[in-house]
C-alpha positions in Angstrom: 18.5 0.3 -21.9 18.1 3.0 -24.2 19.6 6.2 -23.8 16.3 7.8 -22.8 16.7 5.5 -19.6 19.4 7.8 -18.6 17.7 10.9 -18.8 17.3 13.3 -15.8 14.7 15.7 -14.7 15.4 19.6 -15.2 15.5 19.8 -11.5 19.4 17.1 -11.3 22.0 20.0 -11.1 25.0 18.3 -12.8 28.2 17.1 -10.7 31.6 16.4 -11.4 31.4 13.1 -10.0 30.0 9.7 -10.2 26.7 9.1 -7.8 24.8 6.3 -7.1 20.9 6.2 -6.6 19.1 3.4 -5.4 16.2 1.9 -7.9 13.1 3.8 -6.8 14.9 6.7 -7.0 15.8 6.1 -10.5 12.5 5.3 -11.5 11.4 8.3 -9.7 13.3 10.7 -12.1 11.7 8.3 -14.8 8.7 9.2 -14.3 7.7 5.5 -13.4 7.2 5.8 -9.9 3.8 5.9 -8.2 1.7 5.5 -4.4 -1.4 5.4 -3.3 -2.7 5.3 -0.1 -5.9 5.4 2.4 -6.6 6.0 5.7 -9.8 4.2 7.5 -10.9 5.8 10.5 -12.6 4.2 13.5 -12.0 0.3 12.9 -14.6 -1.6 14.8 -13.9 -4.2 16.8 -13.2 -7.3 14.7 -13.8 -5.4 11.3 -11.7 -6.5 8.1 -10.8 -3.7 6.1 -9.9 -4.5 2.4 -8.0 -3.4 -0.2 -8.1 -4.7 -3.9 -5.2 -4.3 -6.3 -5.5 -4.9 -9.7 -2.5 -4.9 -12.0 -2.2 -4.4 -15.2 0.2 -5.4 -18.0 3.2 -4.8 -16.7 5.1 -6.4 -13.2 4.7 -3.9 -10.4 7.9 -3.9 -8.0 5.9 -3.1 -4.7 6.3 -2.2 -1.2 3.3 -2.4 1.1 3.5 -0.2 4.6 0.2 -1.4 6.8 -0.4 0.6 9.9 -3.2 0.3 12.5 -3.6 2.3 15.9 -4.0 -0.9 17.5 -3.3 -5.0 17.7 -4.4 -5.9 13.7 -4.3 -9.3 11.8 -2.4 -8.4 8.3 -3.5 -10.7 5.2 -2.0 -11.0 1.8 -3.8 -13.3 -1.0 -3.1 -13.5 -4.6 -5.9 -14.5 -6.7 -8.5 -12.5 -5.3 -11.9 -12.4 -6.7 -14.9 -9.5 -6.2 -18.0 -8.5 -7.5 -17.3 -5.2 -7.4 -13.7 -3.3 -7.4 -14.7 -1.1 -4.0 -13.7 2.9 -3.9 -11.0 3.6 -6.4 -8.1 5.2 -4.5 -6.0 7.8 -6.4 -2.6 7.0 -7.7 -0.3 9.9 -7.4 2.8 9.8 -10.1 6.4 10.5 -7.6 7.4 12.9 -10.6 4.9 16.0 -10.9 7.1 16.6 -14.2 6.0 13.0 -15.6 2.4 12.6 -17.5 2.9 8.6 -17.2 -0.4 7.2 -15.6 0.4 3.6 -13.9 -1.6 0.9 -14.9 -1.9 -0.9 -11.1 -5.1 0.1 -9.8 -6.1 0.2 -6.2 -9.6 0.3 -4.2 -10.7 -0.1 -0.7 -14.2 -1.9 0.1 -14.3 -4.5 -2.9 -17.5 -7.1 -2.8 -15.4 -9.9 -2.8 -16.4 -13.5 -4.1 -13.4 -15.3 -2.8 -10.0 -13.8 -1.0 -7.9 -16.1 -3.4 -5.0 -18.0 -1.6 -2.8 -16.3 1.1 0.7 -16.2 0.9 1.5 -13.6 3.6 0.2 -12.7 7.5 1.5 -10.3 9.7 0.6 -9.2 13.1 0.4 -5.2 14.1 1.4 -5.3 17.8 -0.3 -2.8 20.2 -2.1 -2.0 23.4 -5.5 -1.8 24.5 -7.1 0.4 27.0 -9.7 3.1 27.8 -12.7 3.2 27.3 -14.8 1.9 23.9 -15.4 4.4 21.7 -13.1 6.7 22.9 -9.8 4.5 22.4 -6.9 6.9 21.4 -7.8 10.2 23.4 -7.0 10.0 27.2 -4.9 6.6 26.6 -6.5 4.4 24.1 -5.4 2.0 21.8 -1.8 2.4 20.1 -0.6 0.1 17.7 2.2 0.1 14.7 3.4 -0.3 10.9 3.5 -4.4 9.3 5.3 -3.1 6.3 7.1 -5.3 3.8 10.9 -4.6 4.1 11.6 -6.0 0.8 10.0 -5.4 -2.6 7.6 -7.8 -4.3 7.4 -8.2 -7.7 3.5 -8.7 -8.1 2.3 -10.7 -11.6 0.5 -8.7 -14.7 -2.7 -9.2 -14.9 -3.8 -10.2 -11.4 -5.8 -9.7 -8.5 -4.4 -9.1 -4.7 -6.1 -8.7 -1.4 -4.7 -7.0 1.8 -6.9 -7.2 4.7 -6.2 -5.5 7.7 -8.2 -6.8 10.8 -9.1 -5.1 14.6 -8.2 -7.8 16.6 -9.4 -5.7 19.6 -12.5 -5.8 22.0 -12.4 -1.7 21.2 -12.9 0.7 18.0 -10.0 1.7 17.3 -8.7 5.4 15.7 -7.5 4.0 12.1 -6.1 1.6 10.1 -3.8 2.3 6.9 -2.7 1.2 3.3 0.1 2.7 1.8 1.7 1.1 -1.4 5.0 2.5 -3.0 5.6 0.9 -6.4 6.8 1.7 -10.0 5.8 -0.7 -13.2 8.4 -2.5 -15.3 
């Protein structure tokens, strides 16, 4: 590493002893760690809701967090294909004193031509009950997070899918995509 690896924001006040940070953190202060996320409102029953992530040159170290009001069928596939990216979702650099822009990009709603292979299901455990349409307020659905505990190193240069599924006979209130990473 060179010496500018070591370097601190302004906003470190110096102590007289030795701490340790974790990675993320580290790469926070660096200026090299980013998240995006997006909230979909209203799942219908049996709808897929899709994120695309596209990286970019470098290897994005990655933790996913999924979360969905109610039960939801988590999907992970490398090797995704689409037509069409989807909605770009902002990016949001961890460091507000840090101009670095990441080079992973991430969209919601792709056209997809094929999901590419899966390498990773999860289930989002949760409870059904009153009345369709009106599934959280006065006792609705309720569900959980699926999030990854441990980081994934993602390849440059490639294509992932996360689809998050109602498996419910009722609409349910949301679903969401959160991903934590920093590049390199």
């Amino acid at each position: 590493m060179s010496p500018k690896d070591w370097e601190f924001s302004p906003t470190d006040e110096p102590i007289d002893q030795v701490t340790n940070i974790d990675r993320s953190h580290f790469k926070t202060h660096q200026g090299k760690m980013f998240i995006a996320s997006h909230v979909v409102e209203n799942v219908e029953p049996a709808a897929a809701n899709d994120f695309y992530i596209k990286t970019g040159a470098s290897t994005p170290h990655i933790g996913l967090e999924i979360g969905a009001s109610g039960n939801s069928l988590v999907e992970f596939f490398t090797d995704a294909t689409a037509s069409s990216n989807g909605t770009t979702l902002s990016t949001f650099n961890l460091n507000c004193l840090s101009g670095n822009v990441a080079l992973t990009t991430f969209f919601h709603a792709p056209t997809l031509v094929t999901t590419g292979t899966q390498v990773l299901t999860r289930y989002i455990h949760g409870t059904s009950g009153g009345p369709a349409g009106n599934p959280v307020i006065g006792g609705g659905t309720t569900g959980g997070p699926s999030g990854r505990a441990v980081e994934t190193i993602l390849c440059a240069n490639t294509n992932y899918l996360v689809r998050v599924t109602n498996q419910t006979a009722v609409t349910i209130a949301a679903a969401d995509f959160s991903a934590g990473f920093y590049e390199g």
